[in-house]
N, C-alpha and C positions, 0 to 999 in steps of 0.2 A: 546858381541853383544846383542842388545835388540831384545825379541822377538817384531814379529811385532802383535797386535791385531786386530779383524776382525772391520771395523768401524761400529757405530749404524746405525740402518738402521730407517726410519719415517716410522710409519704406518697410515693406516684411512687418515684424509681430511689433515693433514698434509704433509703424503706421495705424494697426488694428486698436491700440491701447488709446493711439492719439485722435482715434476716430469717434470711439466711445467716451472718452475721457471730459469729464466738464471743461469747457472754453476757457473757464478763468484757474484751469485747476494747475497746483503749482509743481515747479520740478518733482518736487518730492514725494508729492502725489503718485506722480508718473513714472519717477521710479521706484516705487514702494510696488506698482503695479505690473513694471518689468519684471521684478522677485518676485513675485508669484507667478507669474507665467513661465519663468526659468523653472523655480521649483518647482512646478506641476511638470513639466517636462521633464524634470530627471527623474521621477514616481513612474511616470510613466515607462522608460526607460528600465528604469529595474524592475518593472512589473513583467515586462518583457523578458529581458533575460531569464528571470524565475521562469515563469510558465514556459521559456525555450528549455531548459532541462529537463532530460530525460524522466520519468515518473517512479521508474524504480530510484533513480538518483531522491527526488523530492520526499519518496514514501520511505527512505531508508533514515533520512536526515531527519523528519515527521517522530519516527517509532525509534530511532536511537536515543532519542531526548525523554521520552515516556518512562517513567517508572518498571523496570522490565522483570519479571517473575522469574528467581535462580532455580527454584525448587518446585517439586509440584507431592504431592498427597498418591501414595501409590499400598493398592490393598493388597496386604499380609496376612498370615494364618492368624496372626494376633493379634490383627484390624492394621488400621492406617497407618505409615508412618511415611517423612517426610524426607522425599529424596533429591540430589542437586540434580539438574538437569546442563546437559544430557545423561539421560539415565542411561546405565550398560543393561544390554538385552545381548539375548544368544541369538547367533543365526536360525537356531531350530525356530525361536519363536516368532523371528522375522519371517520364515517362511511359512508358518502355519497364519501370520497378518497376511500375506501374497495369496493362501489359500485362502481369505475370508474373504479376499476382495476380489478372488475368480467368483466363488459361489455367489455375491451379494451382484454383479453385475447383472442388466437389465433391471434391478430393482427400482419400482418407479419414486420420482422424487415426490417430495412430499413436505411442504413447509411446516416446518417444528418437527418433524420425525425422528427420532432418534433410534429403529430399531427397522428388523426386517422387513415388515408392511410398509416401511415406507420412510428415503432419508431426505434431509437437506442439508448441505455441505457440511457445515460444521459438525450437525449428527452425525454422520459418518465418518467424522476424523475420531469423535469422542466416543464412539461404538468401537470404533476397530483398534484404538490403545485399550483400553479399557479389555476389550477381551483379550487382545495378544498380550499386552505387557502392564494389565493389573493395574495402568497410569486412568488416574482422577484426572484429568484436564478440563479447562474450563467450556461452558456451552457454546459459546458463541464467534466467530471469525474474529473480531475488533477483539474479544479477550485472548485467542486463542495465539492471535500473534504479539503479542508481549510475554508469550512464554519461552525462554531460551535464547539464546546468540541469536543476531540476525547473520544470514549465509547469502553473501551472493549469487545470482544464478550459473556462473562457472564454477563454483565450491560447491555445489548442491551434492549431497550422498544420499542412497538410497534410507530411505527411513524420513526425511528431511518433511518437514511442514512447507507447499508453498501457498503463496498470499497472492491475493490480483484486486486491483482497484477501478474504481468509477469512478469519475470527479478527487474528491480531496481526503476519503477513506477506503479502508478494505472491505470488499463486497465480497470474496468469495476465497474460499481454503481449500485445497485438495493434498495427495500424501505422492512424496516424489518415490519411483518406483524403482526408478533407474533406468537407463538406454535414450535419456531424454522425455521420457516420457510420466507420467502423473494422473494418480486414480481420482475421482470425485461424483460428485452426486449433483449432475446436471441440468439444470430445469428442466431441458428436451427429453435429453435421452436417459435419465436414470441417472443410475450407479453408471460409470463407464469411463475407460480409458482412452487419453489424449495426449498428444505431441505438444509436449511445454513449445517450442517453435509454431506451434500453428500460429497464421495469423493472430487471431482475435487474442491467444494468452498468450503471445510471446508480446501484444502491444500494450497489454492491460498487466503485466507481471510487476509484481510491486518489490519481494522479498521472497527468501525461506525461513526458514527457523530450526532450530536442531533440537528439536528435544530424546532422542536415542540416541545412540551410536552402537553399531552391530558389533558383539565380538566378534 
């Protein structure tokens, strides 16, 4: 008489497959169902990775692939005409944009504002080209940054566009000033200037964008 032996038993994700699995269900079953638990595993895995990089890394890679605006619409004595960006501007009139944005600080914010009674970020990037340097830019943050080279945050130059994100888009634009620092129109406090390094926008910092260069 044969002795009888104890049968193997599965352990780990195997054991899990062989636990739910029909009685009579056949090899092939069972590992059709090993492949998909492998492959949900390795989804998982890169899903991981992705969401571990950095957000400017994600938001750069996001808006490099985008359709990105060379030129923009800037008014002439004899109306509009269409220029590459970076647009050249003089120092005089980068510093007469410095003095717009001393006078407009404390101005309180204001969703949809585009003028002095009252700004919201993107109003105040498109108010303050527009006066200093004549540039039509577009309304809105998500359009604003498709205009021009993306710059990284060590290449930033005064005059530079920066961008900051929420989740998986751009939620806010401010105007890089220089000294590390950056003007904008903030729900709190108005108009007002901030330390690109602060916490909160050195961890939500997405991009810049170059649409001037100062002579």
């Amino acid at each position: 008489m044969n002795p009888e032996y104890p049968k193997p038993t599965l352990t780990g994700p195997m054991n899990e497959i062989n636990r739910f699995a029909p009685k009579k269900a056949k090899a092939a079953d069972i590992l059709r169902m090993a492949a998909l638990l492998a492959i949900s595993c390795l989804m998982l895995a890169l899903g991981a990775c992705q969401s571990a990089r950095p957000l400017s890394d994600r938001m750069e890679s996001k808006y490099s692939l985008k359709k990105r605006k060379t030129s923009i619409s800037r008014l002439r004595p004899q109306g509009p005409e269409r220029c590459d960006v970076p647009v050249q501007v003089s120092e005089r009139a980068f510093r007469a944009m410095l003095d717009s944005i001393e006078e407009s600080k404390g101005v309180k914010y204001r969703f949809g504002g585009s003028s002095p009674e009252g700004f919201d970020c993107s109003g105040f990037v498109q108010y303050l080209y527009n006066r200093s340097f004549q540039m039509m830019l577009p309304r809105t943050s998500t359009e604003l940054a498709l205009v021009g080279p993306i710059i990284r945050k060590d290449h930033l130059q005064p005059g530079d566009l920066v961008f900051f994100a929420a989740g998986a888009d751009i939620t806010h634009v401010g105007v890089y000033i220089g000294n590390k620092q950056f003007a904008h129109a903030s729900t709190r406090a108005g108009i007002s200037v901030n330390a690109l390094y602060q916490s909160y926008y050195n961890t939500n910092f997405a991009f810049g964008t170059r649409v001037i260069r100062v002579e």
